[in-house]
C-alpha positions as a Markdown table, in Angstrom:
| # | Residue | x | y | z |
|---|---|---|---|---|
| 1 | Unk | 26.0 | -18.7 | 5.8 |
| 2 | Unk | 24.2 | -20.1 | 2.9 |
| 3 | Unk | 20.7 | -20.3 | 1.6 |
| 4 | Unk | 21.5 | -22.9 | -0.9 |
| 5 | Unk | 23.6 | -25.0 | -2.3 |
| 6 | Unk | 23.6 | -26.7 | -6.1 |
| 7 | Unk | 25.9 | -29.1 | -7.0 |
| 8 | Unk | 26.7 | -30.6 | -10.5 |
| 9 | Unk | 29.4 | -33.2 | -11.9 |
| 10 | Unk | 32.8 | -31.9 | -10.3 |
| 11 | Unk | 31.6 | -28.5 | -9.4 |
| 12 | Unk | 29.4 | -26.7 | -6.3 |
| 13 | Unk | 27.4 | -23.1 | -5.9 |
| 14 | Unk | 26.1 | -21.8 | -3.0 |
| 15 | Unk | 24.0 | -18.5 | -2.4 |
| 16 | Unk | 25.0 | -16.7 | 0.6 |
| 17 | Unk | 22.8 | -15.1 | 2.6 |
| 18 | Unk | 23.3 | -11.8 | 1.7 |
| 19 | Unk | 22.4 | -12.7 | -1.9 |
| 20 | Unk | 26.3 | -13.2 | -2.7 |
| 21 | Unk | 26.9 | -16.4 | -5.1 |
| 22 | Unk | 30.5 | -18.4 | -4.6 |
| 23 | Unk | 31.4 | -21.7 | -6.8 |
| 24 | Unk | 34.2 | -23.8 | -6.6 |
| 25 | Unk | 35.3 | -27.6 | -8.1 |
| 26 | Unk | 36.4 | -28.0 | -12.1 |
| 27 | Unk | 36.1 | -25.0 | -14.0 |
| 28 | Unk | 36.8 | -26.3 | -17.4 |
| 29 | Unk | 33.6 | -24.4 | -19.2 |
| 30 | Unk | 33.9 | -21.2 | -16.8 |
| 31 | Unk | 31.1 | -22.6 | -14.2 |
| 32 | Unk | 33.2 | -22.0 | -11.4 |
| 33 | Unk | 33.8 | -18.1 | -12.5 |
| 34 | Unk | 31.4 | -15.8 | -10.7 |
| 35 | Unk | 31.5 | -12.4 | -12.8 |
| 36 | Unk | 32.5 | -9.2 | -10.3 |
| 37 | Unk | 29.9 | -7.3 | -11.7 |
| 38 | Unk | 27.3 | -9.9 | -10.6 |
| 39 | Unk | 24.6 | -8.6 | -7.6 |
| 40 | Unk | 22.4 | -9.7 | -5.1 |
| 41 | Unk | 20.9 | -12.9 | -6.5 |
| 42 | Unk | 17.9 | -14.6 | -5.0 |
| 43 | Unk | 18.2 | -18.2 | -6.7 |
| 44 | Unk | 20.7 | -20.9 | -7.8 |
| 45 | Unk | 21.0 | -23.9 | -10.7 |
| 46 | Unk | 23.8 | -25.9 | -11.3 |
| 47 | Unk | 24.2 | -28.2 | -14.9 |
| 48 | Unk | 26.7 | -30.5 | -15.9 |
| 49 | Unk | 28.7 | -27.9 | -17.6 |
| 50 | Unk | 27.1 | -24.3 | -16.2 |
| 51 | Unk | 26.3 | -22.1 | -13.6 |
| 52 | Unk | 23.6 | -20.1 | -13.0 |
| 53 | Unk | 22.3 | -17.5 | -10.8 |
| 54 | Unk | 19.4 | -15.4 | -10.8 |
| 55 | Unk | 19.9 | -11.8 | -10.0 |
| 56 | Unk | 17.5 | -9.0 | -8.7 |
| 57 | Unk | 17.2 | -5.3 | -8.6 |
| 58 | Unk | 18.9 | -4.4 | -5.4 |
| 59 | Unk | 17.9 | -0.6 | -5.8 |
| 60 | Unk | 16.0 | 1.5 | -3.4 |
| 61 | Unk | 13.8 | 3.2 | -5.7 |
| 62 | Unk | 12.1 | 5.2 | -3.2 |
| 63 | Unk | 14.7 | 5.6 | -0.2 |
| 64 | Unk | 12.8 | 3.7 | 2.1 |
| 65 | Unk | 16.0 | 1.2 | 2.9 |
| 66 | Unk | 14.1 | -1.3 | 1.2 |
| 67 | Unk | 15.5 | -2.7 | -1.6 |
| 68 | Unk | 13.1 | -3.3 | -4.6 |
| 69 | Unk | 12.9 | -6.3 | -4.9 |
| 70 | Unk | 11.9 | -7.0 | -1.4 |
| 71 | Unk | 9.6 | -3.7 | -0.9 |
| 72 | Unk | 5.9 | -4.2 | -1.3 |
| 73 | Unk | 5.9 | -0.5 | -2.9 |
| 74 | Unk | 8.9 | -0.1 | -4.9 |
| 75 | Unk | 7.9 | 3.6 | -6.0 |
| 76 | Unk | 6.6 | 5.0 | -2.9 |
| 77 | Unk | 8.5 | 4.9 | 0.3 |
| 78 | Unk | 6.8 | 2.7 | 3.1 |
| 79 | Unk | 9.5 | 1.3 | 5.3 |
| 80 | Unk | 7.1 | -0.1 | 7.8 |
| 81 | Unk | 6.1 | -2.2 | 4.5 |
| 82 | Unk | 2.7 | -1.6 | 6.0 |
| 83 | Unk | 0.0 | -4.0 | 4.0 |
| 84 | Unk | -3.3 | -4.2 | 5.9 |
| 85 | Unk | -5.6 | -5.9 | 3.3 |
| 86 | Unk | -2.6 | -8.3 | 3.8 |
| 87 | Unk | -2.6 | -8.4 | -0.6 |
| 88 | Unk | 1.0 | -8.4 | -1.1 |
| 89 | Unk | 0.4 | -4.6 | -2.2 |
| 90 | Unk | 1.8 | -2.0 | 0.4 |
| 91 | Unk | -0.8 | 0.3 | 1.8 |
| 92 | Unk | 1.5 | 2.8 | 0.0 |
| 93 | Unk | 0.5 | 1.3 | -3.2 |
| 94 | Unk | -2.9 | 0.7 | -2.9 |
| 95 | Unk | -5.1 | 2.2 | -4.8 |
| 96 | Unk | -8.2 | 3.6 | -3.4 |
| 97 | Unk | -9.5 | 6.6 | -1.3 |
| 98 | Unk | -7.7 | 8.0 | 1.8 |
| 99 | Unk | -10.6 | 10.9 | 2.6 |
| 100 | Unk | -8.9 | 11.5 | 6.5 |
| 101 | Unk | -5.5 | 11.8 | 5.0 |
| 102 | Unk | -4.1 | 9.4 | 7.3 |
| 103 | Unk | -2.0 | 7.9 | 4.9 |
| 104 | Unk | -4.1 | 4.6 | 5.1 |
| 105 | Unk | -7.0 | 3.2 | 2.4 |
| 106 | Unk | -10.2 | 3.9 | 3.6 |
| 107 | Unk | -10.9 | 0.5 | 3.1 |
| 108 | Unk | -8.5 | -0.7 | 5.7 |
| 109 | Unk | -9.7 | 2.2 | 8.1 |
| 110 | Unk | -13.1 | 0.5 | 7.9 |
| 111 | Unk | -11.7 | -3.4 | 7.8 |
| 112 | Unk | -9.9 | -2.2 | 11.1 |
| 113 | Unk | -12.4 | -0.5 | 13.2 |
| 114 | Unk | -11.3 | 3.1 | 13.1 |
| 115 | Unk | -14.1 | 4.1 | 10.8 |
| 116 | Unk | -17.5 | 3.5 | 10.5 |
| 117 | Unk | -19.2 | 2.4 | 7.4 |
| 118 | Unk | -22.8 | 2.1 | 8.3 |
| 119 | Unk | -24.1 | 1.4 | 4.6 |
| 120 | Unk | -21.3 | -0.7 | 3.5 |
| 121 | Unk | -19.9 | 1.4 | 0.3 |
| 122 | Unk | -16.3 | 1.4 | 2.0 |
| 123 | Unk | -15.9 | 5.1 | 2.1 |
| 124 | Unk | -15.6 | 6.0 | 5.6 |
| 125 | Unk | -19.2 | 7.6 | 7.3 |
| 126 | Unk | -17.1 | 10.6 | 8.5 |
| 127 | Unk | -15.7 | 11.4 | 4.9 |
| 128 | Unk | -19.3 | 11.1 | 3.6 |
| 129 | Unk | -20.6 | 13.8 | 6.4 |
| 130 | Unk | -18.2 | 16.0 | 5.6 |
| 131 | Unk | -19.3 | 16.1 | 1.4 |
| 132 | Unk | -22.9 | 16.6 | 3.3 |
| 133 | Unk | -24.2 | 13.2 | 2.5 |
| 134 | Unk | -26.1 | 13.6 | 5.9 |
| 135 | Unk | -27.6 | 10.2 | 6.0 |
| 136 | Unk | -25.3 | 8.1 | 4.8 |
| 137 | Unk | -27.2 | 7.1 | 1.5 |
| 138 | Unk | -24.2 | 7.2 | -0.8 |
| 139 | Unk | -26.2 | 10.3 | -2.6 |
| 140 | Unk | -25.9 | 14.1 | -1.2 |
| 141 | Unk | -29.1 | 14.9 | -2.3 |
| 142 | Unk | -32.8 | 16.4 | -1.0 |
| 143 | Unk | -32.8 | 14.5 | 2.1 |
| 144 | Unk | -29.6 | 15.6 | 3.2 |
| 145 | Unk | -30.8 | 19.2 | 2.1 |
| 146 | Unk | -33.9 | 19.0 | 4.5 |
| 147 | Unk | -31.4 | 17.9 | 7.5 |
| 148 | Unk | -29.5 | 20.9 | 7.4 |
| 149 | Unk | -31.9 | 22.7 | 7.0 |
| 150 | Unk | -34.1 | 21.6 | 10.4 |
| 151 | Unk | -30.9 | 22.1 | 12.2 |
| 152 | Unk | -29.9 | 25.6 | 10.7 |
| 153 | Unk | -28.4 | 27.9 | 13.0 |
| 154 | Unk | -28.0 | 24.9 | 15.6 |
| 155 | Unk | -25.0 | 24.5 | 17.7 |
| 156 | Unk | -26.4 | 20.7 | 18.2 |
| 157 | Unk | -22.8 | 18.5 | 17.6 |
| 158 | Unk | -22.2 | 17.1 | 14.8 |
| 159 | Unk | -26.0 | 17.3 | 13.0 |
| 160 | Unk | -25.4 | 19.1 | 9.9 |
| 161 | Unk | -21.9 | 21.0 | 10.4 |
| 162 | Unk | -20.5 | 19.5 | 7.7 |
| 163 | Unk | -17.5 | 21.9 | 8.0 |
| 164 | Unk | -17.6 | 21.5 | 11.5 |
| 165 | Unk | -17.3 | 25.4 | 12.4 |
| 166 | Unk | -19.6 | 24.8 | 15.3 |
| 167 | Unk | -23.0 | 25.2 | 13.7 |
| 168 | Unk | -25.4 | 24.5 | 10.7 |
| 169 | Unk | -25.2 | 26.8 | 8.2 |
| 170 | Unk | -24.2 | 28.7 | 4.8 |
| 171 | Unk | -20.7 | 27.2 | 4.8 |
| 172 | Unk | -22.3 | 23.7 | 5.0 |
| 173 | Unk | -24.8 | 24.3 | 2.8 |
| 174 | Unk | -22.1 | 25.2 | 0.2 |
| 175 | Unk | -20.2 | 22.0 | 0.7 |
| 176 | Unk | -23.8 | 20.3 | 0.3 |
| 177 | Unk | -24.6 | 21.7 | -3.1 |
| 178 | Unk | -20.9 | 21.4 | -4.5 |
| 179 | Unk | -21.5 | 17.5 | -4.0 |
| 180 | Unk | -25.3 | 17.4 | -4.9 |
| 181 | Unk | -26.0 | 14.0 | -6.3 |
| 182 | Unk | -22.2 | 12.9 | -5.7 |
């Protein structure tokens, strides 16, 4: 099968399918010669008195089984070709947070629905309790101090466990002051 077909005083090219180029017709200046070393080619021309063919990197630089120049992440394997900002950049690729490790931009997580982002800074609310930014200010900072603190010792879920051991208390406060003012 052919994707196209170019066709030019006395000869023809066509680009197969699988990116394989074939000519035929009068081949007095060589335009019906298709070199052996030639690869996967994505586009066609035909002069009066030339062929051409434009090739691309068929190499799977990251072993996903996509070749490059069809992967959306040539350096970092994503076979799923995942893209959910749908930016022509593979989640793989772009560049951002991931503070649940889930492999997807927090900024997709959030686009999605599978995080919260109450005050609209596009880093997940969860990822901001756990640094001990308590109420979601964007800032870990006196306020968040003083809500540990009125819940220390508590087993109350979630309010100021920032390491989520079970309960408020020096463990969280430690995580609070090593992001003061983050």
């Amino acid at each position: 099968m052919c994707s196209a077909i170019a066709a030019r005083f006395g000869h023809t090219v066509a680009l197969k399918t699988n990116g394989s180029v074939v000519a035929w017709g009068l081949g007095t200046y060589g335009q019906t010669t298709v070199p052996a070393t030639l690869g996967t080619c994505v586009a066609i021309a035909s002069g009066y008195n030339f062929t051409m063919a434009i090739q691309v990197d068929a190499t799977d630089y990251d072993g996903d089984g996509i070749p490059a120049y069809l992967d959306n992440c040539p350096l970092a394997a994503n076979p799923s070709q995942a893209d959910c900002n749908g930016d022509g950049v593979g989640d793989a690729c772009t560049p951002g947070n991931d503070c649940n490790l889930n492999g997807i931009p927090d900024s997709c997580d959030i686009a999605s629905g599978a995080d919260d982002d109450v005050n609209g800074n596009l880093i997940p609310d969860q990822c901001e309790l756990d640094r001990g930014d308590l109420n979601l200010s964007g800032q870990v900072n006196a306020v968040d101090l003083a809500i540990l603190l009125a819940f220390w010792g508590s087993q109350y879920p979630g309010v100021g466990d920032i390491n989520h051991d079970g309960q408020a208390g020096g463990a969280d406060l430690s995580v609070l002051l090593a992001n003061w003012w983050y």
